[in-house]
C-alpha positions in Angstrom: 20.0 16.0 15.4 19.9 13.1 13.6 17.7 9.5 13.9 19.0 7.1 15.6 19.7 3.3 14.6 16.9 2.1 16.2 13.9 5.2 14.6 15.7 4.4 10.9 14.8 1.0 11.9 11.0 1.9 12.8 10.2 4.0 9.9 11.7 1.2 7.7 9.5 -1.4 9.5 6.4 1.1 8.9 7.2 2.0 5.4 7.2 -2.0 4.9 4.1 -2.7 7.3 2.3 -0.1 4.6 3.5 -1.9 1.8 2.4 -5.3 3.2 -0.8 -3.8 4.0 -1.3 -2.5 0.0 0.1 -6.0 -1.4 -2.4 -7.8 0.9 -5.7 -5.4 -0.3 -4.4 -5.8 -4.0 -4.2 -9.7 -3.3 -7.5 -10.2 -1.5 -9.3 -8.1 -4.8 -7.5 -10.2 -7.7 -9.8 -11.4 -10.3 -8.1 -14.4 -11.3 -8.2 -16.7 -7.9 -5.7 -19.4 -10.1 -3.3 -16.7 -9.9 -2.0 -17.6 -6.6 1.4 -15.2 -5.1 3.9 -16.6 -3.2 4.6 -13.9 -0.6 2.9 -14.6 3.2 1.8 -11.0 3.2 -0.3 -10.6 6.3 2.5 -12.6 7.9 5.2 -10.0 6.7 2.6 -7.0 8.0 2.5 -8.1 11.1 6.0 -8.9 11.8 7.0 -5.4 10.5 4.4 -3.7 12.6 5.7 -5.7 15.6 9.5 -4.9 15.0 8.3 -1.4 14.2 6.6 -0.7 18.0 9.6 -2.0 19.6 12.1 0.3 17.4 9.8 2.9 18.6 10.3 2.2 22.2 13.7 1.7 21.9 14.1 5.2 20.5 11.7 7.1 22.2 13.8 5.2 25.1 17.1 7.3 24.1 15.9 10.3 24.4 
């Protein structure tokens, strides 16, 4: 039995929800505030966790 599309698509979307979640922690604890980062992390996190429910439904749907 293999995953289809749409689960390879929600365990992406978690495995970059997590990630998101560890850049944002790191970000918010930096020593050096001049040090700005370019990357809209808590933006990205909660796309990813958004597009990653729906996969999930979608999937769960197909079986």
């Amino acid at each position: 039995m293999s995953i289809s599309i749409w689960g390879q698509l929600a365990i992406a979307m978690s495995a970059l929800a997590g990630t998101a979640a560890i850049a944002d922690a790191r970000r918010m604890r930096r020593r050096d505030f001049d040090r700005v980062g370019f990357m809209p992390w808590p933006l990205i996190l909660i796309v990813s966790v958004v597009i990653a429910v729906f996969a999930t439904a979608i999937a769960l749907k197909g079986y």
